[in-house]
Backbone as JSON Lines, residues from 0, in Angstrom:
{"i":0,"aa":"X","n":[17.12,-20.05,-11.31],"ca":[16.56,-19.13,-10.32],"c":[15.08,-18.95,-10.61]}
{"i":1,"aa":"X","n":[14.25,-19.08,-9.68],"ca":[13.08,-19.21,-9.91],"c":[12.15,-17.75,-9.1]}
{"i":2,"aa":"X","n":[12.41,-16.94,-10.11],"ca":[11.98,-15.2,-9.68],"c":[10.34,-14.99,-10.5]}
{"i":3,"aa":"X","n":[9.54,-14.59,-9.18],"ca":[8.22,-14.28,-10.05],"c":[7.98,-12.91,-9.53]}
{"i":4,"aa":"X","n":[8.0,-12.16,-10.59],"ca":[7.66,-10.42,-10.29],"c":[6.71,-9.89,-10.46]}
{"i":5,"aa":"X","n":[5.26,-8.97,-9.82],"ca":[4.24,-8.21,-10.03],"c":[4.63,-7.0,-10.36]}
{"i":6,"aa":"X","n":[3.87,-6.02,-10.75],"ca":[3.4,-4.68,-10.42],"c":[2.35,-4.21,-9.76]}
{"i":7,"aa":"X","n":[1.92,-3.01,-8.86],"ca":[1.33,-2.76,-8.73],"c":[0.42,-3.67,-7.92]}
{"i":8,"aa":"X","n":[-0.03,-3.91,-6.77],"ca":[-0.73,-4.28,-5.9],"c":[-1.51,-4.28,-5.3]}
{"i":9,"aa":"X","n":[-2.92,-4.5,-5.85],"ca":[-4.34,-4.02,-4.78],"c":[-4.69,-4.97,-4.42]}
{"i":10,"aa":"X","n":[-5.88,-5.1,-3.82],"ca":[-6.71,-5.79,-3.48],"c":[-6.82,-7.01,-4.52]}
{"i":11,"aa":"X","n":[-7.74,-6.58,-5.47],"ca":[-8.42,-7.3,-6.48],"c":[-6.66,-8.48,-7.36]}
{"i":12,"aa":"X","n":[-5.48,-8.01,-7.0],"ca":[-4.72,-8.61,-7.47],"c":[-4.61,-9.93,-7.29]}
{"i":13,"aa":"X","n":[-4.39,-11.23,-8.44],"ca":[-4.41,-12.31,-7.74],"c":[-2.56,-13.28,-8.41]}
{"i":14,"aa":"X","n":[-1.99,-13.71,-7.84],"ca":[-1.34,-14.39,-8.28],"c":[-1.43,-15.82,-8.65]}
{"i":15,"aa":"X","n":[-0.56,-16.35,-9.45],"ca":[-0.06,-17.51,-9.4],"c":[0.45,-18.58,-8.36]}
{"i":16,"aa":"X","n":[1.31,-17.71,-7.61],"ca":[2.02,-18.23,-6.66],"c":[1.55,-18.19,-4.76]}
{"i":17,"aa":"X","n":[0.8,-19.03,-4.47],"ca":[0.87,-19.11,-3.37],"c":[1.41,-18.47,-2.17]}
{"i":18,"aa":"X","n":[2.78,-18.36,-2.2],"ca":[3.74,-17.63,-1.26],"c":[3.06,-16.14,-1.48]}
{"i":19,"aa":"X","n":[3.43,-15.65,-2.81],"ca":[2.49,-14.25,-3.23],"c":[1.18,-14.14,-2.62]}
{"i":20,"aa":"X","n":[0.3,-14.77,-2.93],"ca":[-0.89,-14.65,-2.4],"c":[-1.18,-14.66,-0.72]}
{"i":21,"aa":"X","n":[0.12,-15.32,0.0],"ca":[0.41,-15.09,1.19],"c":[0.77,-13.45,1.71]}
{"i":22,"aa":"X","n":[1.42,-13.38,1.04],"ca":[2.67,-12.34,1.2],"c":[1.56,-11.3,1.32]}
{"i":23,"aa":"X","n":[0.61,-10.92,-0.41],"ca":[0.0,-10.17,-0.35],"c":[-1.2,-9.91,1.0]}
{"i":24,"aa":"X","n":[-1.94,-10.86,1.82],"ca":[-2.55,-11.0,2.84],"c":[-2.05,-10.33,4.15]}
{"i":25,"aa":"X","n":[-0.66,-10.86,4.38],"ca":[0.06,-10.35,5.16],"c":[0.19,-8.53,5.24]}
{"i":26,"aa":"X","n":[0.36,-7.96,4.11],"ca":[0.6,-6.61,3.46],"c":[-0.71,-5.89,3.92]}
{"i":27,"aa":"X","n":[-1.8,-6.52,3.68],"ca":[-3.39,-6.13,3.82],"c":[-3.3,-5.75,5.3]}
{"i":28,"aa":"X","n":[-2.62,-6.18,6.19],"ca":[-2.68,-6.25,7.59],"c":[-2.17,-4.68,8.14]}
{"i":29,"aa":"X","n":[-0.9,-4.46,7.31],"ca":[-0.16,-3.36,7.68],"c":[-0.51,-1.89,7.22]}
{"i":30,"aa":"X","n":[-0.93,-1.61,8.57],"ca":[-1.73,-0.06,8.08],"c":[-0.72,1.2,8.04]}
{"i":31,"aa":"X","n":[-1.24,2.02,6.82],"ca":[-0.24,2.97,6.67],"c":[-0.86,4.38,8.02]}
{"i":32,"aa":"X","n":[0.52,4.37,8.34],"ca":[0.85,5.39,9.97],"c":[0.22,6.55,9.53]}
{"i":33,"aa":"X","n":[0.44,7.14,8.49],"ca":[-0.6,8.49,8.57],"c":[-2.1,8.3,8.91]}
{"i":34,"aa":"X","n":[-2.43,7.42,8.1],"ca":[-3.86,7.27,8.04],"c":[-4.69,6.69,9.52]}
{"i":35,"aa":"X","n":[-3.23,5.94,10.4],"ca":[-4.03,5.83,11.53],"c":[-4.19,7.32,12.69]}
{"i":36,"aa":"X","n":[-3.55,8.11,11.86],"ca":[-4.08,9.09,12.52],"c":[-5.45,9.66,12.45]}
{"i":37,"aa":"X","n":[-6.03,9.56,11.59],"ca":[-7.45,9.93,11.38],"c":[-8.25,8.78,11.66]}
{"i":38,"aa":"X","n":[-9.58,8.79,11.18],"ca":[-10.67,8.26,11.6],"c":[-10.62,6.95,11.12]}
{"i":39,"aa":"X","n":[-10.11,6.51,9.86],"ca":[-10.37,5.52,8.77],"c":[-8.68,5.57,8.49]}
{"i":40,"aa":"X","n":[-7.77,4.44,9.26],"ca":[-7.09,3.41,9.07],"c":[-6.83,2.81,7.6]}
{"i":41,"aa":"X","n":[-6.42,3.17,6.8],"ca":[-6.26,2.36,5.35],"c":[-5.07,1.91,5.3]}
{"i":42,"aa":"X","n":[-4.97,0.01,5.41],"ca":[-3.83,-0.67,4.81],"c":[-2.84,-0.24,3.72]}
{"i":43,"aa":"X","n":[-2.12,-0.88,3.56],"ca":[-0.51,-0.49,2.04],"c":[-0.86,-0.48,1.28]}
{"i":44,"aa":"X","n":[-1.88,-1.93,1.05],"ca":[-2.47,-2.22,-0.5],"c":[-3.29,-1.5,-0.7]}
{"i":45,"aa":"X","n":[-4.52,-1.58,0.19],"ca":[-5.4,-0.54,-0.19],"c":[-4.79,1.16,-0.84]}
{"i":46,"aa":"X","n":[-4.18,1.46,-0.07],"ca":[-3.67,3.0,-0.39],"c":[-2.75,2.35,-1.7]}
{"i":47,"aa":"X","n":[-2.12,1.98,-2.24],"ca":[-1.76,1.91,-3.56],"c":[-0.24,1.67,-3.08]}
{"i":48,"aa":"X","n":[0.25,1.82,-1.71],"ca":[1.88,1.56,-1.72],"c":[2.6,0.69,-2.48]}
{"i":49,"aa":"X","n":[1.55,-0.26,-2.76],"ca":[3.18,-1.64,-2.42],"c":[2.92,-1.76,-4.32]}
{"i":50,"aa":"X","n":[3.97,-1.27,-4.52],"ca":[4.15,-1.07,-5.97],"c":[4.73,-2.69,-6.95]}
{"i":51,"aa":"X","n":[5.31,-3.37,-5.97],"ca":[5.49,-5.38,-6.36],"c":[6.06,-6.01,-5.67]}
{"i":52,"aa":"X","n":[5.91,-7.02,-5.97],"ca":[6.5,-8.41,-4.75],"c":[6.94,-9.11,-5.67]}
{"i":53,"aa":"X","n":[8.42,-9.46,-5.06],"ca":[9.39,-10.59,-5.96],"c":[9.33,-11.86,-4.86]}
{"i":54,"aa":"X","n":[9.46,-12.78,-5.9],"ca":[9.46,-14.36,-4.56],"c":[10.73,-14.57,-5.01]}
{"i":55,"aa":"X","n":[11.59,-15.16,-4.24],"ca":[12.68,-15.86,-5.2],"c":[12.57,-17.61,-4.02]}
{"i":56,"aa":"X","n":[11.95,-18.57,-5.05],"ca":[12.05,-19.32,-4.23],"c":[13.39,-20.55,-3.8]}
{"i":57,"aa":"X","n":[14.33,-19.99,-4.85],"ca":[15.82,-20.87,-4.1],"c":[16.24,-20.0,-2.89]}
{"i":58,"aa":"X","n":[16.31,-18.81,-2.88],"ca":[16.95,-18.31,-1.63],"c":[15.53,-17.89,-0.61]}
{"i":59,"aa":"X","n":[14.5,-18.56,-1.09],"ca":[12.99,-18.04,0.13],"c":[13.04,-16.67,0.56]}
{"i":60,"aa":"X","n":[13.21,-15.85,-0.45],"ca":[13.28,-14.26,-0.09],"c":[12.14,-13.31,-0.75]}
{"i":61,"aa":"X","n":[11.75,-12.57,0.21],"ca":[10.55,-12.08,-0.56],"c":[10.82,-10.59,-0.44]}
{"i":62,"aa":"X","n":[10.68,-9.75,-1.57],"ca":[10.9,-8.68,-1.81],"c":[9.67,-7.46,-2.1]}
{"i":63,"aa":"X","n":[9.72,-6.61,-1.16],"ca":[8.18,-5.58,-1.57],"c":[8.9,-4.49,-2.02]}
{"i":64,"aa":"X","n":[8.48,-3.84,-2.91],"ca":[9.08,-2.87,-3.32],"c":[7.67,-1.33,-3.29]}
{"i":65,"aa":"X","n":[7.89,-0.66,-2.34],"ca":[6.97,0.41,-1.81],"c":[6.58,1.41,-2.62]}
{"i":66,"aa":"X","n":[5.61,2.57,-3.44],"ca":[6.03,3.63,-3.4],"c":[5.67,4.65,-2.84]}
{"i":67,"aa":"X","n":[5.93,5.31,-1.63],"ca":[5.32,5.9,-0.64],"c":[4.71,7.61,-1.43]}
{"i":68,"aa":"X","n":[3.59,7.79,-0.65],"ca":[2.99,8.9,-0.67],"c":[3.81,10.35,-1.04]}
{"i":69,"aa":"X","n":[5.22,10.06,-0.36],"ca":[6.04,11.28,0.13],"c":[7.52,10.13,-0.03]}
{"i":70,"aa":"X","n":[8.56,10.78,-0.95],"ca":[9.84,10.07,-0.6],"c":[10.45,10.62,0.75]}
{"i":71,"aa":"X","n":[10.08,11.44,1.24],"ca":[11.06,11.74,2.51],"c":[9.92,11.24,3.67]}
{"i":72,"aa":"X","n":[8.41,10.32,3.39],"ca":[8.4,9.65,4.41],"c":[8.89,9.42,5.61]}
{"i":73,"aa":"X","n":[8.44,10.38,6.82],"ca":[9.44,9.56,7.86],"c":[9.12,8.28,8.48]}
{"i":74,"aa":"X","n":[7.89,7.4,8.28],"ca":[7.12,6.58,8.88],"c":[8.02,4.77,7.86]}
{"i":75,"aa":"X","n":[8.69,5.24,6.74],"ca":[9.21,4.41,6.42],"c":[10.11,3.27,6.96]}
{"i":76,"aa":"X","n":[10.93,3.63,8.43],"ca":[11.16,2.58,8.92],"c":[10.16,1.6,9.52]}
{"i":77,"aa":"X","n":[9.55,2.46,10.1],"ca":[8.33,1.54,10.91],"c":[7.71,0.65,9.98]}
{"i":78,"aa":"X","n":[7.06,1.05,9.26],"ca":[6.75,0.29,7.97],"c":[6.97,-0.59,6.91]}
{"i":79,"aa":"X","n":[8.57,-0.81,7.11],"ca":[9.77,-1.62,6.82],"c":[9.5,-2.67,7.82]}
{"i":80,"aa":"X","n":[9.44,-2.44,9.31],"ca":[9.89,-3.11,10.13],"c":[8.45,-4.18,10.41]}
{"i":81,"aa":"X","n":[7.64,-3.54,9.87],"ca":[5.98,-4.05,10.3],"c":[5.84,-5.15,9.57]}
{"i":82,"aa":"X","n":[6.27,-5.07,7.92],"ca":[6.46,-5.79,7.15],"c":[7.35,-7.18,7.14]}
{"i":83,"aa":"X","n":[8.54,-6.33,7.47],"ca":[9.44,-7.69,7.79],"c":[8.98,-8.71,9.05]}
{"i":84,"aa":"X","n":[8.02,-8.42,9.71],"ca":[7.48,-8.69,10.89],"c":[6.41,-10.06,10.33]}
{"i":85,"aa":"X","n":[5.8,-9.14,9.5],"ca":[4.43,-10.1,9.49],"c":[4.9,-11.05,8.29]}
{"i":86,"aa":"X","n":[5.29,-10.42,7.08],"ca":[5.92,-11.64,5.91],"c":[6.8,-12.79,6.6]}
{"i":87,"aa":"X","n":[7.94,-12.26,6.97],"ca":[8.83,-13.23,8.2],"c":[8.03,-14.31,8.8]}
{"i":88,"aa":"X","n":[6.79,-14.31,8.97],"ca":[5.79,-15.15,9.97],"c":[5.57,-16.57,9.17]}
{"i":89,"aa":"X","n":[5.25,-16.12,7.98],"ca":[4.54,-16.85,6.59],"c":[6.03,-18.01,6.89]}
{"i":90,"aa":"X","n":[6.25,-19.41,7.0],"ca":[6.7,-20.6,6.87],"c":[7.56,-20.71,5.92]}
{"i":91,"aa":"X","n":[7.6,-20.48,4.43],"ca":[7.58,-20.54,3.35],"c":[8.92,-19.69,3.36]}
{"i":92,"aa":"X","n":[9.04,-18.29,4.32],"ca":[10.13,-17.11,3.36],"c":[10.86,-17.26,4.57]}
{"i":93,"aa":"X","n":[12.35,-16.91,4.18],"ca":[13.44,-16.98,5.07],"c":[13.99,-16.07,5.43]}
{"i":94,"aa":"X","n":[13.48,-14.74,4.19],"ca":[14.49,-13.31,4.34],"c":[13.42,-12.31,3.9]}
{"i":95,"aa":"X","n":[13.02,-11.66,4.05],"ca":[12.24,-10.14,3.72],"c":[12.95,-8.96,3.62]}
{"i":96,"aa":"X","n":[12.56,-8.33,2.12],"ca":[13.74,-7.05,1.75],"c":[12.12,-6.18,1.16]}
{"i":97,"aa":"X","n":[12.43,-4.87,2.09],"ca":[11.41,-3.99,1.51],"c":[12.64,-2.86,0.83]}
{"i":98,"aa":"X","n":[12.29,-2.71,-0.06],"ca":[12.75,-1.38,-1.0],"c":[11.66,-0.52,-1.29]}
{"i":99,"aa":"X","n":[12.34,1.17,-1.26],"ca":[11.7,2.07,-1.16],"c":[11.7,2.34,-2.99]}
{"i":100,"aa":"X","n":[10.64,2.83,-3.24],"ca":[11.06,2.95,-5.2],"c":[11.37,4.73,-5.17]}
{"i":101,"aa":"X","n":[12.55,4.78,-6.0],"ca":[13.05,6.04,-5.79],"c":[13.25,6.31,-7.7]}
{"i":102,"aa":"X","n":[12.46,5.6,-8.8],"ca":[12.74,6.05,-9.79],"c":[12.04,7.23,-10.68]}
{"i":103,"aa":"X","n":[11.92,7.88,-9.59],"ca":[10.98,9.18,-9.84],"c":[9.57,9.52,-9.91]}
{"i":104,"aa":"X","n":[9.03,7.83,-10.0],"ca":[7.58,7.71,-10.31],"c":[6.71,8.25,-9.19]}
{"i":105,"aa":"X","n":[5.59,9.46,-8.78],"ca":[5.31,9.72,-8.1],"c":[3.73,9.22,-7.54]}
{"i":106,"aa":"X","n":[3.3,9.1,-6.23],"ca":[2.05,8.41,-6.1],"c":[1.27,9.3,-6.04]}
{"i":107,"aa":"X","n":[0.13,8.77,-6.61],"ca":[-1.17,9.52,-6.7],"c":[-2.06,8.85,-6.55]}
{"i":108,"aa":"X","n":[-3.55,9.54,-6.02],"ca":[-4.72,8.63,-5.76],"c":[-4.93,7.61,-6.18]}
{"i":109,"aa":"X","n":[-5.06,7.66,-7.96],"ca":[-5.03,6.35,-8.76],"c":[-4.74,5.34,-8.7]}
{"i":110,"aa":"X","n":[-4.09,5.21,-7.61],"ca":[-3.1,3.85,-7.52],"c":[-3.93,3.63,-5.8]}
{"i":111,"aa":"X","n":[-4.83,3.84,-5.53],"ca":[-5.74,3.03,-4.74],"c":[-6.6,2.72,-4.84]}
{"i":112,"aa":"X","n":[-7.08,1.61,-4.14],"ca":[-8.14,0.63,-4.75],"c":[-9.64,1.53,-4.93]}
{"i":113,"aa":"X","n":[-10.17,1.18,-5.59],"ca":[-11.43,1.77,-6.23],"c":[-12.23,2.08,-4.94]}
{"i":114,"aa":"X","n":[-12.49,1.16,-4.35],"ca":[-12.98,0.87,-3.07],"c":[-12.66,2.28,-1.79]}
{"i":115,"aa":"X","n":[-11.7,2.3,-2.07],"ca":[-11.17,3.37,-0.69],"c":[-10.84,4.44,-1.72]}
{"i":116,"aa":"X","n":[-10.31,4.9,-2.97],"ca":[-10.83,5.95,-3.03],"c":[-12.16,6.73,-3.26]}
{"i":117,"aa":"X","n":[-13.23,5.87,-3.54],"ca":[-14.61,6.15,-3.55],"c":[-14.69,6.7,-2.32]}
{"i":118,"aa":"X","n":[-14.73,5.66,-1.31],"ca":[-14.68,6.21,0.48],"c":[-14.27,7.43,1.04]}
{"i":119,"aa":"X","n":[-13.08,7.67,0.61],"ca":[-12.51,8.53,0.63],"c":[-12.99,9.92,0.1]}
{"i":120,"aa":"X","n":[-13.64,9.77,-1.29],"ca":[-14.19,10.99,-1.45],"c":[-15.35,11.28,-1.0]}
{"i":121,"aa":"X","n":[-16.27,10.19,-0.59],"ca":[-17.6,10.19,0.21],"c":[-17.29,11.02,1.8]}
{"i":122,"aa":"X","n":[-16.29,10.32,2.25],"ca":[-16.24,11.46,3.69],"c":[-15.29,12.7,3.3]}
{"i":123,"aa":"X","n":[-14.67,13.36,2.62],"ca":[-14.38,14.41,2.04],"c":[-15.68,15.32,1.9]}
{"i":124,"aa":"X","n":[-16.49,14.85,0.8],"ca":[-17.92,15.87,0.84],"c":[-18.62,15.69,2.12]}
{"i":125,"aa":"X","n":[-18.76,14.69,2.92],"ca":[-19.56,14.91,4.16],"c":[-18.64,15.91,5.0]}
{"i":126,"aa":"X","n":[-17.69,16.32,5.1],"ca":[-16.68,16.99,5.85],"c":[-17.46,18.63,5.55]}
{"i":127,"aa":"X","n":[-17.07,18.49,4.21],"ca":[-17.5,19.84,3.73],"c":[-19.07,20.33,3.67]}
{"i":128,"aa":"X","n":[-20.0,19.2,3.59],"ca":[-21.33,19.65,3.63],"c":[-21.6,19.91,5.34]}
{"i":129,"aa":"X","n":[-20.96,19.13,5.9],"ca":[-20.88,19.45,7.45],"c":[-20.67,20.47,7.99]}
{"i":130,"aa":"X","n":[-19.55,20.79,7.37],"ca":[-18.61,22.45,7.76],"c":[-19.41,23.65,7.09]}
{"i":131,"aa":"X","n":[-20.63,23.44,5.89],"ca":[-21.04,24.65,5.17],"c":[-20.31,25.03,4.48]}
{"i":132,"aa":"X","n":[-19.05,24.21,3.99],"ca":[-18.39,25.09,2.96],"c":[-18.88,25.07,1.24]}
{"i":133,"aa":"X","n":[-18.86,25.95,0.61],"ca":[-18.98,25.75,-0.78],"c":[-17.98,25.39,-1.17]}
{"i":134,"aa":"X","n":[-18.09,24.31,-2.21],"ca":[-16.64,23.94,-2.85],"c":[-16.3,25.21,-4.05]}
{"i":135,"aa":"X","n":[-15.14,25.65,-4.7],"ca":[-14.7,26.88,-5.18],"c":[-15.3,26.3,-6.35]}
{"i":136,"aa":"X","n":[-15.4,25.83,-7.35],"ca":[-16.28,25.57,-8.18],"c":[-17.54,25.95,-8.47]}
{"i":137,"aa":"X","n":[-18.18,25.88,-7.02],"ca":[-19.48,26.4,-7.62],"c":[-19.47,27.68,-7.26]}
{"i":138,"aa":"X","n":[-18.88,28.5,-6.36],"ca":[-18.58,29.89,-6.26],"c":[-18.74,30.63,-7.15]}
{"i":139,"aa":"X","n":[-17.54,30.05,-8.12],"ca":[-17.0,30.85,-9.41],"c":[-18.2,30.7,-10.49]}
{"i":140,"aa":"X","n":[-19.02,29.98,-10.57],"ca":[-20.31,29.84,-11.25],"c":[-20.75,31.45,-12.02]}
């Protein structure tokens, strides 16, 4: 059985395996549903979701294993389905299995790419220098 397993998935990740390096491209595509609610759209990888990708290349099955923002996620089917959509496309895979990771590990900023959380905190302070707010920090000064 010929199984190749990651962790953890950004951008900057590179594999070995071709199909992976597909797979991961594909993933880049699929934007997480909260975020298209606001202004700035951030992909799976980028936001830190996609926690690994298994290839198995005797049965051509490719496996993402998620860990969402929120386990009671309701946007998780869609996001399942987006996936199986665009990996499915790739030549190479025959079956697509997204699993949700439920082993307690919880997500946090850290686990997005350097890139977008920098961004992220750049329009955060423009929000607030916009609005006139003091941040409570310097209040308490």
């Amino acid at each position: 059985m010929s199984t190749d397993v990651t962790d953890h998935v950004l951008p900057t990740t590179e594999f070995e395996s071709d199909v992976k390096t597909d797979v991961k491209a594909r993933l880049e595509e699929v934007l997480d549903p909260c975020s298209c609610m606001s202004e700035h759209p951030v992909n799976i990888v980028d936001l830190g979701l996609v926690d690994g990708i298994e290839w198995d290349g005797t049965s051509k099955t490719v496996t993402v294993h998620l860990l969402l923002t929120s386990q009671r996620c309701t946007y998780f089917l869609d996001i399942d389905d987006e996936i199986c959509e665009r990996v499915g496309e790739l030549s190479a895979v025959e079956q697509v299995e997204v699993h949700q990771v439920t082993s307690g590990e919880i997500w946090t900023a850290d686990r997005m790419a350097e890139t977008e959380r920098q961004a992220r905190r750049e329009r955060f302070e423009q929000r607030v220098e916009e609005a006139g707010i003091t941040p409570y920090a310097e209040r308490s000064e």
